[in-house]
C-alpha positions in Angstrom: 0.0 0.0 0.0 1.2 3.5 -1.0 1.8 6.3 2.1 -0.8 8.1 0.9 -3.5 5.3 0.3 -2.1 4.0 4.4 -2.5 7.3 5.5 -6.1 7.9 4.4 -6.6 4.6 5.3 -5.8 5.0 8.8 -7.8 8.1 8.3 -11.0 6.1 8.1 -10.6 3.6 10.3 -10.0 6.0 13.2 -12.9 8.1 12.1 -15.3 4.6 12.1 -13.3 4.2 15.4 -14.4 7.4 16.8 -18.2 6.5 14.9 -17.9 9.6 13.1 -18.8 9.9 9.7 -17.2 12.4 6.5 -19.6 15.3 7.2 -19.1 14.7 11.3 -15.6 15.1 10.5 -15.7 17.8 7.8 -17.7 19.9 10.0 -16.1 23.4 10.8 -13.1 22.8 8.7 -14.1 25.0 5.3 -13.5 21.7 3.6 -16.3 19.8 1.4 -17.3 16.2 2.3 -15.7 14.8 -0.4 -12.7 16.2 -0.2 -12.2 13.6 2.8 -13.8 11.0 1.0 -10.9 11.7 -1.6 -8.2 11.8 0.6 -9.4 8.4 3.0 -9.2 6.6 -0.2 -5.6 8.3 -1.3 -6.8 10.0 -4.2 -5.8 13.8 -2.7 -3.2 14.9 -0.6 -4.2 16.1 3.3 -3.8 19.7 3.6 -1.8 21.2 6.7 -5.1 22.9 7.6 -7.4 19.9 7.6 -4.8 17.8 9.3 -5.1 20.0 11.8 -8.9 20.3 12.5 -8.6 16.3 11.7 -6.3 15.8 14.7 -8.3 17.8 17.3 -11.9 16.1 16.4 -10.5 12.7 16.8 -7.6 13.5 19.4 -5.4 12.4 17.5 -2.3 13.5 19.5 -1.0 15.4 16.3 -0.7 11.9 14.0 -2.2 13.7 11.0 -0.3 16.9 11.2 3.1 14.9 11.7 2.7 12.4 8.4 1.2 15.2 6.9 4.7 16.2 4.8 5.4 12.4 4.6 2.3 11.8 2.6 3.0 14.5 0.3 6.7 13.4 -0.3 5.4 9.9 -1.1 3.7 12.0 -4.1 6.9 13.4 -5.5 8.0 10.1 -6.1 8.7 9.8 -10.0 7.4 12.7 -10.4 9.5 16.3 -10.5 7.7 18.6 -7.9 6.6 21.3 -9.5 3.9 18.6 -11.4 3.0 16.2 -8.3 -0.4 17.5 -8.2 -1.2 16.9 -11.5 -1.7 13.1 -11.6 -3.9 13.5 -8.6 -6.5 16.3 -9.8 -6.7 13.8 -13.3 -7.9 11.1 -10.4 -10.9 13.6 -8.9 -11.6 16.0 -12.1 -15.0 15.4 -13.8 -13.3 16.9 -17.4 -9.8 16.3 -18.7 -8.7 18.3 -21.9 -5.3 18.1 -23.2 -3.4 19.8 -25.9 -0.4 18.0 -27.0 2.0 19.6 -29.3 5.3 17.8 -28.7 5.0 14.7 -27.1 1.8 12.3 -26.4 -0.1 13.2 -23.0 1.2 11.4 -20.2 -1.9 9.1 -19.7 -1.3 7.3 -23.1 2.1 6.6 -23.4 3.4 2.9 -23.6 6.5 2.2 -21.3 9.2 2.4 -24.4 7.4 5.6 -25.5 8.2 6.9 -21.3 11.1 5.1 -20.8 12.6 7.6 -24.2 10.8 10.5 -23.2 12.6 10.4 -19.8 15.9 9.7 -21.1 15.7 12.7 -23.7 14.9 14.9 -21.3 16.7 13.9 -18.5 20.5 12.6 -19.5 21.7 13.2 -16.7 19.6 11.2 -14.6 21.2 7.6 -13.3 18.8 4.8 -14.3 17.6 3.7 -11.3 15.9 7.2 -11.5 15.1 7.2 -15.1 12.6 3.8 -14.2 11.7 5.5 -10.8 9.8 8.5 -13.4 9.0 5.5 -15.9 6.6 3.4 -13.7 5.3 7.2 -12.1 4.3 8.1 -15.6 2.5 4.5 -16.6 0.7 4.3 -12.6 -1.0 7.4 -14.3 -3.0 4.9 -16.4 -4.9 3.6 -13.3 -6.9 7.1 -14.7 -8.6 4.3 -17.3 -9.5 1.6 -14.8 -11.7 4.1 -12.9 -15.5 3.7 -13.1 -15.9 7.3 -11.9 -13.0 8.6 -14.6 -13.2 12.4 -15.8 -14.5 12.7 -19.4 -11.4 12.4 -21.4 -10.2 14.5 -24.5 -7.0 15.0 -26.3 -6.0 16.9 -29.2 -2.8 16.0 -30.7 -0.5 17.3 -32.9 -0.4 14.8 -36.3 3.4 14.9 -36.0 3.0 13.3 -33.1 2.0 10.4 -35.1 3.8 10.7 -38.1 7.5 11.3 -36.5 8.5 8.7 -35.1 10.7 8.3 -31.9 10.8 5.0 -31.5 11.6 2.0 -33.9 8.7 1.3 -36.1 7.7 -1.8 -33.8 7.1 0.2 -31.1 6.1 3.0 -32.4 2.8 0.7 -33.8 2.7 -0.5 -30.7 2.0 2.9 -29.3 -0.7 4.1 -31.7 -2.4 0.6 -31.1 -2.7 1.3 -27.5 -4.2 5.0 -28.2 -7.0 3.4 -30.6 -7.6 0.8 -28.1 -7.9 3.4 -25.0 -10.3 5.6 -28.1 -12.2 2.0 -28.8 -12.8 0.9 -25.0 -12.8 3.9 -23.6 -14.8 6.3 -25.4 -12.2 8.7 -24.7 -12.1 11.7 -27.6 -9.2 11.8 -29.7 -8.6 14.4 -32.4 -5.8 15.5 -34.7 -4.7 18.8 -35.7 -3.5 18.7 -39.5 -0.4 19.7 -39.6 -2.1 22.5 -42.5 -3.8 24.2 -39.1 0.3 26.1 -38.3 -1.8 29.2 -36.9 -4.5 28.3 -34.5 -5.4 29.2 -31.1 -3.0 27.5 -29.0 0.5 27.6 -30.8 2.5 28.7 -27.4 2.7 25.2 -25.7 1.2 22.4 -23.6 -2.3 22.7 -22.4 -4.5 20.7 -19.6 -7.8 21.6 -18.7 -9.7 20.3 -15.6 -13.3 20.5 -13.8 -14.2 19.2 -10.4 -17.6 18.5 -9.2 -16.3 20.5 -5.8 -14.6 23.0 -7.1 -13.4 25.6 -9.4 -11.5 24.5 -12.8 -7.9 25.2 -13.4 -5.4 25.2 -15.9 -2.1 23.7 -16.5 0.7 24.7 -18.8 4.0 23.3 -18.6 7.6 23.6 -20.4 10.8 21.5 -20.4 11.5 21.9 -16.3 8.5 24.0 -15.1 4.7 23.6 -15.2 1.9 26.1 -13.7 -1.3 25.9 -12.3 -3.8 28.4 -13.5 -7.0 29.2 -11.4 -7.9 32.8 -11.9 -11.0 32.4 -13.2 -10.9 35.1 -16.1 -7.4 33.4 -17.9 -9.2 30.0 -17.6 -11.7 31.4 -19.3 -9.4 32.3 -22.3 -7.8 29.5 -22.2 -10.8 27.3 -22.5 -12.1 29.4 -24.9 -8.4 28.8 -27.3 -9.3 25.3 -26.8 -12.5 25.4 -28.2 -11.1 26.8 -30.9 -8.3 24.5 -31.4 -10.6 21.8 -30.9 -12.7 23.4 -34.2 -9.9 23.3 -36.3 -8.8 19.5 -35.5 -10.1 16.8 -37.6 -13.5 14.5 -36.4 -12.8 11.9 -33.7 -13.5 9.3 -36.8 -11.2 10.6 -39.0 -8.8 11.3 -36.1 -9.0 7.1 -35.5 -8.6 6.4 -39.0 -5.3 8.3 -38.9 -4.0 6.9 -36.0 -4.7 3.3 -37.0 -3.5 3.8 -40.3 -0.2 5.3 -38.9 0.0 2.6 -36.6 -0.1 0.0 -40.0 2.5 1.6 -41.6 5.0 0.8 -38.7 4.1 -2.5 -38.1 4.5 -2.7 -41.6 7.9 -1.4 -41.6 8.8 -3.0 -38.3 7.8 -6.6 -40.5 10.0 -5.3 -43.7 12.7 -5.0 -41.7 12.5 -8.2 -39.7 
């Protein structure tokens, strides 16, 4: 069991210990029931505040407060810190929209696809760390496996698909999982001909998310840094540039077409060359 999922877990039982329940609990902390629910079952991150008020209702002899900061370093792990949030909001959002210019979002890459996106970026890294961010960026799949998953879609760039970076084997390989995860899923998938140079979104990496509990945010990232964006009037721009990019990229059909298609010709290279 994870730290944070032990930690939540603990969470519960001394709650059901104390025969409290959430909104018991929750009461007089300016927190929303399921914000706990989230956090008993390791989805969110215990803030310093609600450890706090957590500690006095159930006298807790400051337990929460003191494995507060061990929880949230459990979360860095794999991850670098200024994006340790991310993979948890994915887990509690009701919407996830991403833009992806450069390289394919996070929650669809294959293992080889991570494994080279790590090492490109990070050649200095030893490889014991390179597999530590590895296996952090493929536990973000558990997003598919989620009966309660956000509404998914992704708008990618059609280099994405036509570029390789890996051999052709496992490049196939990577565009089969992505029309699988479009198949099964009924995640949205689009891609932005490469014909579209001037749209609304040309400056970088998008991700938009909404909550059921709370406001939505924005995140934009670059090769070592990544922001969060909640002031409501520049999330409104940038969800307005996505609609807009999300105009001018090809139908969900046609966007599965391409990817299978792309995804043919590698394996059919991959079989030449075998």
């Amino acid at each position: 069991m994870s730290v944070p999922c032990f930690y939540g877990a603990e969470l519960r039982y001394l709650r059901e210990a104390a025969g409290l329940t959430l909104e018991q609990l929750v009461e007089g902390s300016f927190r929303g029931l399921s914000f706990l629910s989230q956090i008993e079952r390791g989805e969110r991150a215990m803030p310093m505040d609600l450890a706090v008020h957590v500690d006095n209702v159930l006298g807790t002899n400051g337990f929460f407060e003191r494995r507060c900061e061990d929880a949230q370093k459990a979360r860095l792990v794999g991850h670098p810190p200024y994006f340790a949030k991310i993979p948890e909001l994915e887990k509690t959002a009701t919407t996830v929209e991403d833009w992806a210019p450069f390289i394919l979002p996070g929650l669809f890459q294959t293992k080889e696809y991570a494994r080279k996106i790590v090492q490109t970026t990070a050649l200095w890294a030893p490889p014991e760390i390179v597999e530590e961010r590895v296996g952090a960026r493929l536990a973000r799949a558990e997003f598919w496996e989620r009966d309660n998953r956000a509404t998914y879609w992704g708008i990618l760039a059609k280099p994405l698909i036509r570029k390789a970076i890996l051999p052709p084997d496992e490049m196939a390989e990577q565009l089969e999982h992505i029309a699988e995860l479009m198949r099964s899923t009924q995640c949205v998938v689009q891609i932005l001909p490469e014909a579209e140079a001037h749209h609304s979104l040309m400056m970088g990496v998008l991700k938009v998310m909404t909550f059921p509990d709370s406001p939505p945010i924005v995140w934009t990232e670059g090769v070592h840094h990544g922001q969060v964006i909640d002031y409501p009037p520049l999330v409104r721009d940038y969800r307005s540039s996505y609609d807009l990019l999300r105009a001018a990229a090809l139908s969900p059909k046609a966007s599965l077409a391409m990817i299978e298609e792309s995804a043919r010709g590698y394996r059919n290279e991959a079989q030449q060359k075998d």
